[in-house]
VOBA-1610 file (N, C-alpha, C; in pm, whole numbers, padded with zeros to 5 digits, always signed):
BEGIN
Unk+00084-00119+00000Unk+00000+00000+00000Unk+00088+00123+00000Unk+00053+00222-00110Unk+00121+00358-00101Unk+00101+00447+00043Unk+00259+00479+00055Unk+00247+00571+00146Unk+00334+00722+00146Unk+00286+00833+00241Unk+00312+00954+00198Unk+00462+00960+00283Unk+00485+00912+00406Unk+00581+00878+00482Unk+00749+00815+00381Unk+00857+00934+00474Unk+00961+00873+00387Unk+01075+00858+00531Unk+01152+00733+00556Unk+01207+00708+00646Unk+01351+00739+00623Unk+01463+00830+00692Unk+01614+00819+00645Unk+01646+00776+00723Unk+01748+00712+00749Unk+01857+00686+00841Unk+01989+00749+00795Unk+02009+00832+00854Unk+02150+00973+00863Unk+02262+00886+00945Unk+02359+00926+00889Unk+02559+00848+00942Unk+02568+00847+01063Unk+02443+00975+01121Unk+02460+00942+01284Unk+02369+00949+01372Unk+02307+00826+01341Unk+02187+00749+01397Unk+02132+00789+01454Unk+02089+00932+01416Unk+01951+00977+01434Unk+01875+00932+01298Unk+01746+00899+01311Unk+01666+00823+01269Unk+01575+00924+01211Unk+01522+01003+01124Unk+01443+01090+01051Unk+01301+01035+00956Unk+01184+01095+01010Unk+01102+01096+00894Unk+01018+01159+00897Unk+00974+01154+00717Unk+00943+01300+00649Unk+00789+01290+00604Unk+00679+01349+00670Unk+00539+01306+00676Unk+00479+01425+00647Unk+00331+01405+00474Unk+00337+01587+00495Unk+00181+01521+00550Unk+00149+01398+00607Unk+00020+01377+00714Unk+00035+01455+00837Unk-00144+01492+00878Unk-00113+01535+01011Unk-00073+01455+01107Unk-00028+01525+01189Unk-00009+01423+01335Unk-00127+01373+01415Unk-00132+01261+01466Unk-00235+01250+01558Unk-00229+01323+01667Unk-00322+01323+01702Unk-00386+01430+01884Unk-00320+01316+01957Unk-00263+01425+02033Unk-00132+01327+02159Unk-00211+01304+02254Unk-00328+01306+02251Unk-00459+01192+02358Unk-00449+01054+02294Unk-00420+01073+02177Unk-00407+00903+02078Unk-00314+00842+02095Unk-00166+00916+02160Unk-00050+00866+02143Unk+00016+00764+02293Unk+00068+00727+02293Unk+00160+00609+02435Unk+00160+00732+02513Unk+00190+00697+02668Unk+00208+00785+02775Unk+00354+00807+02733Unk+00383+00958+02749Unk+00515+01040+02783Unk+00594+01054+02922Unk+00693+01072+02889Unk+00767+01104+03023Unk+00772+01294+03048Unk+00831+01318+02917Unk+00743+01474+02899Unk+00750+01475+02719Unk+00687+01593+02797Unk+00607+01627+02605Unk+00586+01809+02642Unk+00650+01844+02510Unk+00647+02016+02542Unk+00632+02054+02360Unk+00610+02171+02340Unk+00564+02258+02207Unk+00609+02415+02252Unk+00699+02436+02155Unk+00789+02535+02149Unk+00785+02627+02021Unk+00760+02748+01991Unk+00748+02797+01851Unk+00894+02834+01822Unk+00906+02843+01651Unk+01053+02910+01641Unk+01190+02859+01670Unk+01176+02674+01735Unk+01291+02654+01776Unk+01407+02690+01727Unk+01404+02686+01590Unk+01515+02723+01511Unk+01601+02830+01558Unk+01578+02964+01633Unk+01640+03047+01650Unk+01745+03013+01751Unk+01700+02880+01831Unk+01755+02854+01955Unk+01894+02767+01892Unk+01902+02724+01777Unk+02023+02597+01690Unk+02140+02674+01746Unk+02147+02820+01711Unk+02314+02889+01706Unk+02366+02855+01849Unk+02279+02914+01921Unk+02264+02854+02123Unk+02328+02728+02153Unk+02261+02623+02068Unk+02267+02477+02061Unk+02423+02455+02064Unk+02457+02496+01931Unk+02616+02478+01877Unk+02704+02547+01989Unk+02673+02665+02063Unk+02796+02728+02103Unk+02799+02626+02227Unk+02759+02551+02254Unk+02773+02491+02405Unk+02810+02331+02361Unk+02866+02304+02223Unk+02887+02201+02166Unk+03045+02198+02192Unk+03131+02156+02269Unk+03196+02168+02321Unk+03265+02015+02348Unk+03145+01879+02319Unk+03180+01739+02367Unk+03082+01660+02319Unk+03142+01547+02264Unk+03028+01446+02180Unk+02900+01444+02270Unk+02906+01431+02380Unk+02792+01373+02504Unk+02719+01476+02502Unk+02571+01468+02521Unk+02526+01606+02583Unk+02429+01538+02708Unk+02352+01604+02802Unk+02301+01602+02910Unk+02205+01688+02932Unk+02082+01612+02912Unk+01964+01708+02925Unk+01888+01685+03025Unk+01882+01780+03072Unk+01799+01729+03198Unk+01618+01854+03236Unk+01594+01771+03194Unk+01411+01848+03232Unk+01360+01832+03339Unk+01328+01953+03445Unk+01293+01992+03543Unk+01210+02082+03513Unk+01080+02148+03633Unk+00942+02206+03625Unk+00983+02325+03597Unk+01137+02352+03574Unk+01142+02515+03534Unk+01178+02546+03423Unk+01235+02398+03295Unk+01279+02409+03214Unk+01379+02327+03184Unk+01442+02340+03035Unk+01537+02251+03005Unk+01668+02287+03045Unk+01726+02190+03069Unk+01881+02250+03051Unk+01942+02144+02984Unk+02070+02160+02882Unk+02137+02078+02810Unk+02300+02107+02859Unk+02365+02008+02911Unk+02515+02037+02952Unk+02609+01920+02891Unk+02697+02003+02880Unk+02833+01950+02758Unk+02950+01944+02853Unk+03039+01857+02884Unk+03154+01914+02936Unk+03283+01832+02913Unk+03372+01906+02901Unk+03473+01835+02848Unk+03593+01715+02901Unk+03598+01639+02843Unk+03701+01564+02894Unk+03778+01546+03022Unk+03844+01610+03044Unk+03889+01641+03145Unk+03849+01733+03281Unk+03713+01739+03240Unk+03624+01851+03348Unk+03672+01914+03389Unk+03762+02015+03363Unk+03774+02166+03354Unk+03702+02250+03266Unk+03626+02233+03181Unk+03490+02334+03133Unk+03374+02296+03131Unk+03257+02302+03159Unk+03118+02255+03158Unk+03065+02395+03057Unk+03002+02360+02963Unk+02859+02418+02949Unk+02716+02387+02923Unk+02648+02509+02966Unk+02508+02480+02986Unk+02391+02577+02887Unk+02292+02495+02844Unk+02201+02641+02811Unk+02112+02628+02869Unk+02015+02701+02890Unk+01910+02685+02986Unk+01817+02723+02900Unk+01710+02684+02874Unk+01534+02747+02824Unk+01442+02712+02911Unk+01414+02821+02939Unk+01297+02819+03048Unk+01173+02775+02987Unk+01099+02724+03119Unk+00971+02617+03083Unk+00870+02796+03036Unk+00904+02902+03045Unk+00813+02992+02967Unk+00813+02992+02900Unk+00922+02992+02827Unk+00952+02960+02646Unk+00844+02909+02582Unk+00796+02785+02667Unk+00690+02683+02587Unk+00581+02681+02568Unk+00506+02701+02456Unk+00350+02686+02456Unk+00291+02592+02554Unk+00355+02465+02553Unk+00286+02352+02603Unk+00389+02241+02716Unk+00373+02242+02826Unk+00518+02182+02859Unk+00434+02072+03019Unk+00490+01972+02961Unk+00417+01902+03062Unk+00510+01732+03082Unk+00532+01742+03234Unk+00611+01629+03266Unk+00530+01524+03305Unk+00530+01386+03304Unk+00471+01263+03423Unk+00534+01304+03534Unk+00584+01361+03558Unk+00597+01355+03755Unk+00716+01512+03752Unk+00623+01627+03778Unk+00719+01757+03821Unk+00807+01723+03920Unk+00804+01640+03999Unk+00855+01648+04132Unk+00989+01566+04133Unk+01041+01465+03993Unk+01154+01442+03981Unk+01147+01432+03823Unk+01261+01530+03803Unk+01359+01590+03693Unk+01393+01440+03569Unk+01359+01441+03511Unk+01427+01335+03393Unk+01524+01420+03325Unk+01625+01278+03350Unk+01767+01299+03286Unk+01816+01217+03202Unk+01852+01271+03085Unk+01868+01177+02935Unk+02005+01200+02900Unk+02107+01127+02807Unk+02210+01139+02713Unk+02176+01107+02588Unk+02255+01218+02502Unk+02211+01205+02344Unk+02358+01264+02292Unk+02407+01211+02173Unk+02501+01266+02115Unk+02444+01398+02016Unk+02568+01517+02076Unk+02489+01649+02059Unk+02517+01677+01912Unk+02568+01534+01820Unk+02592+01583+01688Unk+02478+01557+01622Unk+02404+01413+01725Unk+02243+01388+01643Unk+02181+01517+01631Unk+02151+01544+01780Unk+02058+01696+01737Unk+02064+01816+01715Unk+02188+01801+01627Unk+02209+01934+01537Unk+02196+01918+01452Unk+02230+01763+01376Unk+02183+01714+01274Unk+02029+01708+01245Unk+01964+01670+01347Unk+01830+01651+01327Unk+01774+01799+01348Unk+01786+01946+01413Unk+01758+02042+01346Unk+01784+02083+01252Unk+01903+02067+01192Unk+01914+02121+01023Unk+01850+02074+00938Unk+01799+01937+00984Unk+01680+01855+00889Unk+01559+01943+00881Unk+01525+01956+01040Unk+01411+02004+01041Unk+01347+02129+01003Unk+01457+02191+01004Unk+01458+02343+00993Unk+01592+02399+00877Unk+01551+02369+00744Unk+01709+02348+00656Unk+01646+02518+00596Unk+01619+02603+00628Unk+01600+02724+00575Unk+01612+02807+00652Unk+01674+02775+00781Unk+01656+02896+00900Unk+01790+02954+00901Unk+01885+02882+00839Unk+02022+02954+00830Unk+02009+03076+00758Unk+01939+03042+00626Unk+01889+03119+00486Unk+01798+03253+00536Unk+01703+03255+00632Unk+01629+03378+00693Unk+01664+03460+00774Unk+01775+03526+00774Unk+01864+03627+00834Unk+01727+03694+00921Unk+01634+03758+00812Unk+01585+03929+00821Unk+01426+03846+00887Unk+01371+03733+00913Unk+01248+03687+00957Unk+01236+03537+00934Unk+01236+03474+01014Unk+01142+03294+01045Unk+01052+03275+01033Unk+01019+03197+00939Unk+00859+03176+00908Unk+00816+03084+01072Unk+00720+03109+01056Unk+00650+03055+01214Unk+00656+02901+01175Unk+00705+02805+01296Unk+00668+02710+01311Unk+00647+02659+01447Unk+00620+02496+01480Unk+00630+02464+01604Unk+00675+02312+01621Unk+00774+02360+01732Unk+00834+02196+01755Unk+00762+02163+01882Unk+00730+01985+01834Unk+00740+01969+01943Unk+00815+01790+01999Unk+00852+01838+02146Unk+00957+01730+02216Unk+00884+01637+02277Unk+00914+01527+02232Unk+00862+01400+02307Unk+00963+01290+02378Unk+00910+01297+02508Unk+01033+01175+02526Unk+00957+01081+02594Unk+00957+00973+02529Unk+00877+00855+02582Unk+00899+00750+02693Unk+01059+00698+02624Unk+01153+00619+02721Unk+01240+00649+02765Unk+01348+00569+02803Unk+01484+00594+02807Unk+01601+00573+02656Unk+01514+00543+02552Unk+01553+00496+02454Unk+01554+00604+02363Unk+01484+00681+02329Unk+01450+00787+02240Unk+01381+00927+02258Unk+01423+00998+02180Unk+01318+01171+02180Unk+01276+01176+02063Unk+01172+01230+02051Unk+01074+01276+01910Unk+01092+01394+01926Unk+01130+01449+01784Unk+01101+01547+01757Unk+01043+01585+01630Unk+00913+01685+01653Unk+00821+01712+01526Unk+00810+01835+01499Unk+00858+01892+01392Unk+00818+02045+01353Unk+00673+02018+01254Unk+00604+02101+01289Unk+00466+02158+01205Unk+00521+02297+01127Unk+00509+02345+01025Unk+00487+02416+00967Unk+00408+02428+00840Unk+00310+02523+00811Unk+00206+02515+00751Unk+00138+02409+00725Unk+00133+02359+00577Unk+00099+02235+00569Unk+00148+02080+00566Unk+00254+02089+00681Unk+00382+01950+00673Unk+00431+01979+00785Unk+00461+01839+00798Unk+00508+01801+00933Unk+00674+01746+00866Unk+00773+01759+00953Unk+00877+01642+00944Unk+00913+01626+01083Unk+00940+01445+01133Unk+00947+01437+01206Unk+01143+01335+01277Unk+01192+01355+01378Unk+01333+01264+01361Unk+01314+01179+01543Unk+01373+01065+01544Unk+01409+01060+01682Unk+01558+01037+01686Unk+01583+01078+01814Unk+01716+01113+01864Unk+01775+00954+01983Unk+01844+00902+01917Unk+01879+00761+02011Unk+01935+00861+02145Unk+01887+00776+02256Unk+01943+00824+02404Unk+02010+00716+02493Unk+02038+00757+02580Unk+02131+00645+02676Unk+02141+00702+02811Unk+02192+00572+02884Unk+02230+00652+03026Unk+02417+00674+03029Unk+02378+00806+03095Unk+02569+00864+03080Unk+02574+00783+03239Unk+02736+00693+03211Unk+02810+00662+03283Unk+02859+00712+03373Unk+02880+00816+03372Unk+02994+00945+03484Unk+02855+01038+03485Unk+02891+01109+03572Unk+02782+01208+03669Unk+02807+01300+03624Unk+02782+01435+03566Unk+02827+01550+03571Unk+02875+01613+03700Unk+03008+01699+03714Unk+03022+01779+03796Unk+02935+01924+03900Unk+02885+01929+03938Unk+02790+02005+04023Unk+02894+02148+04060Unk+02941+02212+03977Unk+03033+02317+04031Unk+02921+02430+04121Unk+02988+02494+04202Unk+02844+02570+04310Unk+02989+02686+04371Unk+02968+02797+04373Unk+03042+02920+04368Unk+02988+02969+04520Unk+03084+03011+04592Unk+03064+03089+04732Unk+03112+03236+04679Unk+03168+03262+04785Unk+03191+03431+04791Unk+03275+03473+04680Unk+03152+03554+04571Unk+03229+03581+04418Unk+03250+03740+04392Unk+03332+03742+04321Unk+03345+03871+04234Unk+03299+03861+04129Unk+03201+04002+04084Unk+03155+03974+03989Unk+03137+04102+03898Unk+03180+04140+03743Unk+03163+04214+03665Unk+03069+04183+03568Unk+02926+04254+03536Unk+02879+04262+03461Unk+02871+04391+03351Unk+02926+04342+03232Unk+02949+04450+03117Unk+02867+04394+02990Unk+02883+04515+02883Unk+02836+04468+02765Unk+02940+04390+02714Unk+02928+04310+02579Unk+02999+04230+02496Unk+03073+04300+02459Unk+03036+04361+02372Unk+03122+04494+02282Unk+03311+04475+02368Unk+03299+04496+02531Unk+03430+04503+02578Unk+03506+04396+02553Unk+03455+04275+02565Unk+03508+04136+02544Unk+03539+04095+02403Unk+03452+04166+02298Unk+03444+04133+02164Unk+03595+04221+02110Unk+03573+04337+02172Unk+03754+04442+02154Unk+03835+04344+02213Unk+03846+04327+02355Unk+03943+04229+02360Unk+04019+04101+02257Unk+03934+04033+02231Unk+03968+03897+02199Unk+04006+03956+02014Unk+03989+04080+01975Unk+04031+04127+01859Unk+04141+04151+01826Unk+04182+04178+01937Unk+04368+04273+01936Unk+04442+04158+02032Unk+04375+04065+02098Unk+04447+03963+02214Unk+04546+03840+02089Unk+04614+03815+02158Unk+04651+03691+02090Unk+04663+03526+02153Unk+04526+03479+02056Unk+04468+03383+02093Unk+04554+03287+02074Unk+04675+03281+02000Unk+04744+03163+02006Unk+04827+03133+02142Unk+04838+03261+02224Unk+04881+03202+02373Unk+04830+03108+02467Unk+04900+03028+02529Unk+04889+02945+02617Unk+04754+02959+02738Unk+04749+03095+02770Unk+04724+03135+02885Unk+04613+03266+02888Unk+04502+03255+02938Unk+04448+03386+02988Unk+04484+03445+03123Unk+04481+03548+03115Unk+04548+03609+03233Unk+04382+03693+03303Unk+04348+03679+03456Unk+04257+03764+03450Unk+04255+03794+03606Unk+04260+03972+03623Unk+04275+04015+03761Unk+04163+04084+03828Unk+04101+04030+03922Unk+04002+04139+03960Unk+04022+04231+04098Unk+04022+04318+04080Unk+04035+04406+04222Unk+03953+04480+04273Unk+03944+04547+04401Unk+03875+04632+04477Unk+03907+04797+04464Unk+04045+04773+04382Unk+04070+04942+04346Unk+04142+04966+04192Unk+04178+05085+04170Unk+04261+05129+04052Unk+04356+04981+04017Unk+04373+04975+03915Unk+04327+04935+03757Unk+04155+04843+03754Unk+04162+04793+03885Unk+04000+04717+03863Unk+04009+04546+03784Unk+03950+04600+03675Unk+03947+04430+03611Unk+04016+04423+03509Unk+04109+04348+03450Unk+04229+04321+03369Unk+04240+04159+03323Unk+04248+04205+03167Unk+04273+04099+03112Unk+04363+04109+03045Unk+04481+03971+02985Unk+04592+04001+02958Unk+04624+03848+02873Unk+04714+03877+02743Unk+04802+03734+02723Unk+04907+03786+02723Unk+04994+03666+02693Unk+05119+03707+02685Unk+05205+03545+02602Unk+05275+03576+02479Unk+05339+03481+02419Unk+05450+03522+02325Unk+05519+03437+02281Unk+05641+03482+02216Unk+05601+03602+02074Unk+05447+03598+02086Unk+05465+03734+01979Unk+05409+03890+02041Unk+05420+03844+02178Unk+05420+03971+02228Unk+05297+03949+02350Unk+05268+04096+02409Unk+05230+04079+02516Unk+05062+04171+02505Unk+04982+04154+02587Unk+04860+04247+02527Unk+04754+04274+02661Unk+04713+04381+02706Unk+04687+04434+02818Unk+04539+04490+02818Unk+04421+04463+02856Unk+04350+04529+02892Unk+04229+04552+03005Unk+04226+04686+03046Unk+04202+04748+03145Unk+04061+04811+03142Unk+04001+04764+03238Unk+03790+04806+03280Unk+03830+04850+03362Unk+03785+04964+03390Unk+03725+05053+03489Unk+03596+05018+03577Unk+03600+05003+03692Unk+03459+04972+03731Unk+03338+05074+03705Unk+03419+05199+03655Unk+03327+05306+03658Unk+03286+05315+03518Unk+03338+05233+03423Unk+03313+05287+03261Unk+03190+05250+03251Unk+03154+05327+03124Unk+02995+05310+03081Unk+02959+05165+03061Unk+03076+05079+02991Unk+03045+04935+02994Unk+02994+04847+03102Unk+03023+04905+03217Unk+03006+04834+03337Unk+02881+04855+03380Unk+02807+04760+03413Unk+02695+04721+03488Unk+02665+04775+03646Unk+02757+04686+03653Unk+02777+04618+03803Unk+02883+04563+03829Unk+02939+04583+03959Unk+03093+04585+04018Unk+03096+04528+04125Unk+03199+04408+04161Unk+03172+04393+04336Unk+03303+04317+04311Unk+03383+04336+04416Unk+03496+04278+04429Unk+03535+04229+04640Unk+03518+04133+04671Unk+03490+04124+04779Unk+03608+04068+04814Unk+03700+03993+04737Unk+03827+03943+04762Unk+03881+03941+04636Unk+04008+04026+04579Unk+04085+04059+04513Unk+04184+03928+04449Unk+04153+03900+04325Unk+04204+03764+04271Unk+04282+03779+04128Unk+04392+03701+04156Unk+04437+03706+04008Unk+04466+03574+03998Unk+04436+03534+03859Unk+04417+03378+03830Unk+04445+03385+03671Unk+04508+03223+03611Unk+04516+03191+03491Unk+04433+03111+03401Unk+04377+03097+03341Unk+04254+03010+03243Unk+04334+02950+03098Unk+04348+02809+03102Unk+04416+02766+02979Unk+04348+02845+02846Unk+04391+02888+02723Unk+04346+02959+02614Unk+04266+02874+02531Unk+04272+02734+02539Unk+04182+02660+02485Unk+04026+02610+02528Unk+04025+02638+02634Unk+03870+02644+02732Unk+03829+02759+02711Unk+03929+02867+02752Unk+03812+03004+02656Unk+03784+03018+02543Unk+03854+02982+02438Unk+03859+03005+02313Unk+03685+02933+02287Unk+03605+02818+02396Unk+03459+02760+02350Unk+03382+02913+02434Unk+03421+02957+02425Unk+03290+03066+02520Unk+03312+03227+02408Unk+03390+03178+02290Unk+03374+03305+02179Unk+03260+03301+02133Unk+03174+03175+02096Unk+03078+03128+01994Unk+02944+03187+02109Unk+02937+03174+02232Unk+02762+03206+02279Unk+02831+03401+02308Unk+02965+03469+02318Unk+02960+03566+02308Unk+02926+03648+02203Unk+02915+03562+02082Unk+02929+03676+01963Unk+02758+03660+01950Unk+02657+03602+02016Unk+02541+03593+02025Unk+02472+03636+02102Unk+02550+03653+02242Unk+02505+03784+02363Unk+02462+03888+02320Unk+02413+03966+02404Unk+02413+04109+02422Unk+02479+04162+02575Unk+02455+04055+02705Unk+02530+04117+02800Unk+02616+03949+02850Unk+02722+04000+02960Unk+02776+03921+02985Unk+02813+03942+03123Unk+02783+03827+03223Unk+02857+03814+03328Unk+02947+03744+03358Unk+03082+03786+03452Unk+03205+03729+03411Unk+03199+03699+03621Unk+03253+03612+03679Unk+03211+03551+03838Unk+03354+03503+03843Unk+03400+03546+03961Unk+03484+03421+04034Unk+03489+03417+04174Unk+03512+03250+04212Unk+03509+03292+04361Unk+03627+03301+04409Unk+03631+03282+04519Unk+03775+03254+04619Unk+03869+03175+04591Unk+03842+03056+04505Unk+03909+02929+04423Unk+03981+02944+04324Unk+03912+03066+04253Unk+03952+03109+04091Unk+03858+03037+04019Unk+03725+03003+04035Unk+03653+02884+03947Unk+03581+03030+03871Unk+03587+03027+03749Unk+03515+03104+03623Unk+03410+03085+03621Unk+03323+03137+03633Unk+03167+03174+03551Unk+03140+03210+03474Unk+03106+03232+03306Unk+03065+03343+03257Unk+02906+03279+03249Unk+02824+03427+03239Unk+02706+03411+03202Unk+02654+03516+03094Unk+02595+03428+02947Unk+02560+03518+02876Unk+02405+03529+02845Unk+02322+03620+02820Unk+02210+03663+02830Unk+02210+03675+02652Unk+02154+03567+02593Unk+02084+03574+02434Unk+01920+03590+02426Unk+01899+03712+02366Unk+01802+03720+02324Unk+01750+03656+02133Unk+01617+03596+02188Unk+01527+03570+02136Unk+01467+03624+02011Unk+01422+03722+02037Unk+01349+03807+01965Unk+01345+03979+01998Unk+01250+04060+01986Unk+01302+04207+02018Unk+01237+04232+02144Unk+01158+04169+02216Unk+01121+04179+02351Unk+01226+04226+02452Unk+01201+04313+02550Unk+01270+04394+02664Unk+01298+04345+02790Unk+01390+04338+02867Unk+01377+04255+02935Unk+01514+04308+03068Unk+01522+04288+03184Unk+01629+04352+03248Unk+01726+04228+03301Unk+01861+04172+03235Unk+01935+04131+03254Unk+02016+04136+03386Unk+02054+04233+03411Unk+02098+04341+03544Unk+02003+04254+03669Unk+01871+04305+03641Unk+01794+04250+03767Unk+01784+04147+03783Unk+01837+04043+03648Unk+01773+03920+03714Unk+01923+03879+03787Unk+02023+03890+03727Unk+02195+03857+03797Unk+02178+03955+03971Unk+02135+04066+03988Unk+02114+04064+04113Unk+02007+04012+04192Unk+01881+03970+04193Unk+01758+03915+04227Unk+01830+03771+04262Unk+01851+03716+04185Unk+01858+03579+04186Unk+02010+03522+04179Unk+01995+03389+04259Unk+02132+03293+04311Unk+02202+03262+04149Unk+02333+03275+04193Unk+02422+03251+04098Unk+02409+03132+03975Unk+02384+03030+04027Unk+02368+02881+03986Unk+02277+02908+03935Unk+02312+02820+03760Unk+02179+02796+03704Unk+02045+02709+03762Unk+02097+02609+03818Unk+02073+02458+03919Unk+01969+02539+04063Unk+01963+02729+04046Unk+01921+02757+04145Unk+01830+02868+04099Unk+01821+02866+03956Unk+01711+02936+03873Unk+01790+03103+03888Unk+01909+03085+03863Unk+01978+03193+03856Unk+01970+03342+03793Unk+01938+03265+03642Unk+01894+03385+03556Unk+01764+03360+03496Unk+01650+03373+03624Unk+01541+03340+03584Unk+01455+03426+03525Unk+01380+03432+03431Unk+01328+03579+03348Unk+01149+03534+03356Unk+01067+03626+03295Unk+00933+03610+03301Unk+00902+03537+03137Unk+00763+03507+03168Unk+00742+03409+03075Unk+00718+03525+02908Unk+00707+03622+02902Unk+00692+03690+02760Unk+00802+03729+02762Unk+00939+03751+02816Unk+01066+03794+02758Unk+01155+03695+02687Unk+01131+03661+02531Unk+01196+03571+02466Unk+01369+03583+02490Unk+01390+03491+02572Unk+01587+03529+02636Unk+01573+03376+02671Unk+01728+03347+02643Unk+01761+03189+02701Unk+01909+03235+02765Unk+01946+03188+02851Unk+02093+03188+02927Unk+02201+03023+02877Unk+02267+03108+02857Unk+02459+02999+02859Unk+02531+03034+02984Unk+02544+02927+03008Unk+02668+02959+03099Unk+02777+02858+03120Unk+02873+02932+03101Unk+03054+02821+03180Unk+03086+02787+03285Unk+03156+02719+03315Unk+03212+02693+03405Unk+03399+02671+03382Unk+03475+02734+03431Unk+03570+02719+03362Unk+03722+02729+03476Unk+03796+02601+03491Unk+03866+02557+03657Unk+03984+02673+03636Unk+04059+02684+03691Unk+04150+02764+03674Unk+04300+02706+03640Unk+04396+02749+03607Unk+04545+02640+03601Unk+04601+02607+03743Unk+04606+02530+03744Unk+04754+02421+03864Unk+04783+02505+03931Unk+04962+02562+03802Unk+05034+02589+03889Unk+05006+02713+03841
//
């Protein structure tokens, strides 16, 4: 019997198919573990990639939202993105009260958005409306279905249980600068990234916050004012100077050049924070208030925003050197 359904199997076993039938009403469908509907996902892919950092990814859905964490090898960098459960038209767990936690290789589902969404690179200036939506049934698989106009395409994403635990990094008494990008984006222009080493000082007085490399093609210096217009917000409670290998920062260029603000944290340890604030769409929203309102940790609804301000948060984690 003819059918409208076309099945691929892609090099990396994510599993795709292409249906321009409607979907059935998810009253028809097997019980979920969760099931959510999201418009526009597409805008969220660039997000996706900058926190792509490690084959593994780690998603974990809780009553406030998703979070997806990457971290590398040697656990000295973690990243995270966070989308809040406002984001979602439709977002609904079997049991709020404990968090489901999945592994998926984060090359499937980048692969399986470019399937889904192979024109959103192409729409610079507007996204045609669509809507995804996430299904996760077992421990075995995620559905994912975009609707747009008259067609559906749909992929699932093979899952697993991760072996090793993620690291729980949790920050005490921090210093913290919040500035625009723009300062960080000058930096890393004139810096030279082929050095070994980031250099980064924070203080309680004159010069303030300082960033610096230094390698056999020379040396490169720069200096924030706590008072410049760039600056947010200033707090320096214990005066630190610390080193960051150049290859762990060099993954936190890709969610900066997508920011608009940035918070930069350390505590007493030298353990790195950055946190970047990507907007969505042209909705308004106060960045500032939510980094003072609310606990540092994403894990503690850190940069938590209201449900009509289209904004998703990244954030690092990033150890400091040895010696």
């Amino acid at each position: 019997m003819a059918s409208d359904d076309i099945s691929i199997a892609t090099p990396t076993s994510a599993c795709l198919t292409m249906s321009t039938q409607p979907s059935l009403p998810e009253s028809s469908q097997k019980s979920f573990l969760f099931y959510g509907e999201i418009e526009n996902f597409e805008t969220l892919t660039p997000v996706l990639k900058s926190i792509h950092i490690k084959k593994i990814a780690v998603m974990a859905i809780t009553e406030r939202g998703i979070k997806i964490t990457c971290e590398e090898e040697n656990r000295t960098v973690q990243a995270t993105v966070f989308v809040e459960k406002g984001l979602f038209t439709r977002y609904e767990m079997k049991n709020e009260k404990n968090p489901e936690v999945v592994s998926f290789r984060m090359i499937d589902l980048l692969n399986a958005l470019a399937i889904l969404f192979p024109n959103s690179s192409k729409q610079k200036s507007k996204i045609s409306r669509s809507l995804l939506k996430i299904k996760y049934e077992n421990i075995e698989r995620i559905k994912l279905q975009v609707i747009n106009e008259n067609h559906s395409a749909m992929a699932y994403i093979q899952t697993f249980n991760l072996q090793q635990s993620l690291i729980v990094f949790s920050m005490s008494s921090v210093n913290k600068i919040i500035l625009d990008v723009s300062v960080l984006i000058d930096f890393w222009k004139c810096a030279d990234t082929t050095s070994s080493r980031l250099h980064l000082k924070i203080l309680d007085s004159d010069p303030w916050f300082e960033m610096a490399t230094d390698s056999n093609r020379g040396s490169f210096l720069q200096r924030v004012s706590a008072h410049s217009v760039h600056v947010e917000h200033y707090e320096c409670s214990v005066p630190l100077e610390e080193h960051y290998e150049m290859s762990a920062m060099h993954f936190t260029l890709r969610p900066l050049l997508l920011s608009s603000k940035v918070s930069i944290a350390m505590d007493s340890n030298g353990l790195l924070c950055l946190q970047f604030v990507i907007r969505l769409d042209d909705s308004s929203g106060d960045f500032l208030e939510s980094l003072r309102n609310h606990p540092d940790d994403i894990n503690q609804k850190s940069l938590a925003i209201s449900s009509d301000c289209k904004k998703c948060f990244v954030e690092f984690y990033i150890v400091p050197c040895v010696d």
